[in-house]
N, C-alpha and C positions, 0 to 999 in steps of 0.2 A: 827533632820535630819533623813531622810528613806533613807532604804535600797532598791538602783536602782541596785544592779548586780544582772545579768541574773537567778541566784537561783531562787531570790529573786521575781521574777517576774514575776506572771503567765503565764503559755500557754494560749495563746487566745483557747477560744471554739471548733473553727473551725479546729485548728491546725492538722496534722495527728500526729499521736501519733509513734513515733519507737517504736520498742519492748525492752523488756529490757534485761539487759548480759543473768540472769537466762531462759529466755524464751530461745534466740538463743542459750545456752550453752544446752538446754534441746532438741530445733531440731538436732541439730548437732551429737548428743547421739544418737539418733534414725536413723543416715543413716549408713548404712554398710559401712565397709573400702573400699572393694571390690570397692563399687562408688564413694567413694572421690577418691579412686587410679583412677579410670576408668575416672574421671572425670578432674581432672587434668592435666592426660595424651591427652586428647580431648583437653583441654583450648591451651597445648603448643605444640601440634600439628597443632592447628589454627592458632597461633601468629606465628610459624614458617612458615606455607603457606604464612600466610602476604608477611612478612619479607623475605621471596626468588619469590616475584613478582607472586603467584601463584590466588591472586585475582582478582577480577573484579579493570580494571586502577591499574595492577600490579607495573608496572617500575614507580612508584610514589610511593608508597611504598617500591619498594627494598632495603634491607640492608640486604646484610651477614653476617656480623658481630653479629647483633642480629639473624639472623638465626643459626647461629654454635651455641653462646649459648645455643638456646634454644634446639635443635636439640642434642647438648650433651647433658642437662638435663632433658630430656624424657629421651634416654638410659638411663642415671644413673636411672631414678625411675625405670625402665622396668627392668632393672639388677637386681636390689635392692629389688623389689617385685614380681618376677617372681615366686617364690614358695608360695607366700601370696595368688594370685588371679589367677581364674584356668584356664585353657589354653582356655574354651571358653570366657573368657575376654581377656585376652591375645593374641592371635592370631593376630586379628583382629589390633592392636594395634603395637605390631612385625611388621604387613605388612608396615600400616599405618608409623612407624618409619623408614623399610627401602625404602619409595619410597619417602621420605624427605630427606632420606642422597643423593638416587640418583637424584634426584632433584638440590639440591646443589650443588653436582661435575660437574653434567649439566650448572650449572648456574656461575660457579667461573669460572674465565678467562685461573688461573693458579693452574690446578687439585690440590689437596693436594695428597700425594703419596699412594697406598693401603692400610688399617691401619692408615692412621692418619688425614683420616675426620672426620667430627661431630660426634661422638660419636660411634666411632668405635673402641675405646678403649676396650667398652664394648660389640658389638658386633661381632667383627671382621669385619675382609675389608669388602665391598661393591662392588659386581663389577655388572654391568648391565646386 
């Protein structure tokens, strides 16, 4: 009887090839924090635009719900790393987060009160 599991069973020729853990564990080593932080903060700054109808066929996408999340968890990284990566990455990012929270309170039917929108915890109130 042969052995038919997947192990066991050549990649065709043609196949593409993924990289392996060691390769990506070895890109990953070579990007600075600085851009993974920078980077990150970008990813859930976009997913939050989504998610408060700020894209193209926005109100098909809307949900607040996922917006507050995400919008809290930018603050908490921006809190949490604000002495790690230097105020010209920073800045930029600060602004970016608070015309997201004012976004939001624009967008929610029923404000949340000064201090206790998306991520205001950490940055303090929001006001326009």
């Amino acid at each position: 009887m042969s052995d038919t599991s997947p192990a066991a069973t050549p990649a065709p020729h043609d196949a593409p090839r993924s990289p392996g853990f060691d390769a990506m564990t070895r890109d990953i080593a070579d990007v600075p924090a600085v851009e993974v932080i920078t980077t990150v903060a970008v990813h859930l700054m976009s997913a939050a635009a989504v998610n408060l109808g700020l894209a193209e066929e926005g109100e098909a996408h809307k949900d607040l719900d996922e917006a507050r999340k995400l919008i809290q968890a930018l603050a908490g990284l921006m809190d949490a790393s604000a002495t790690e990566i230097s105020s010209f990455h920073a800045a930029p990012l600060r602004d970016g987060l608070k015309s997201l929270q004012l976004a939001f309170r624009e967008a929610s039917l029923v404000p949340d009160e000064p201090g206790q929108g998306p991520g205001e915890k950490y940055t303090g109130p929001v006001f326009g």
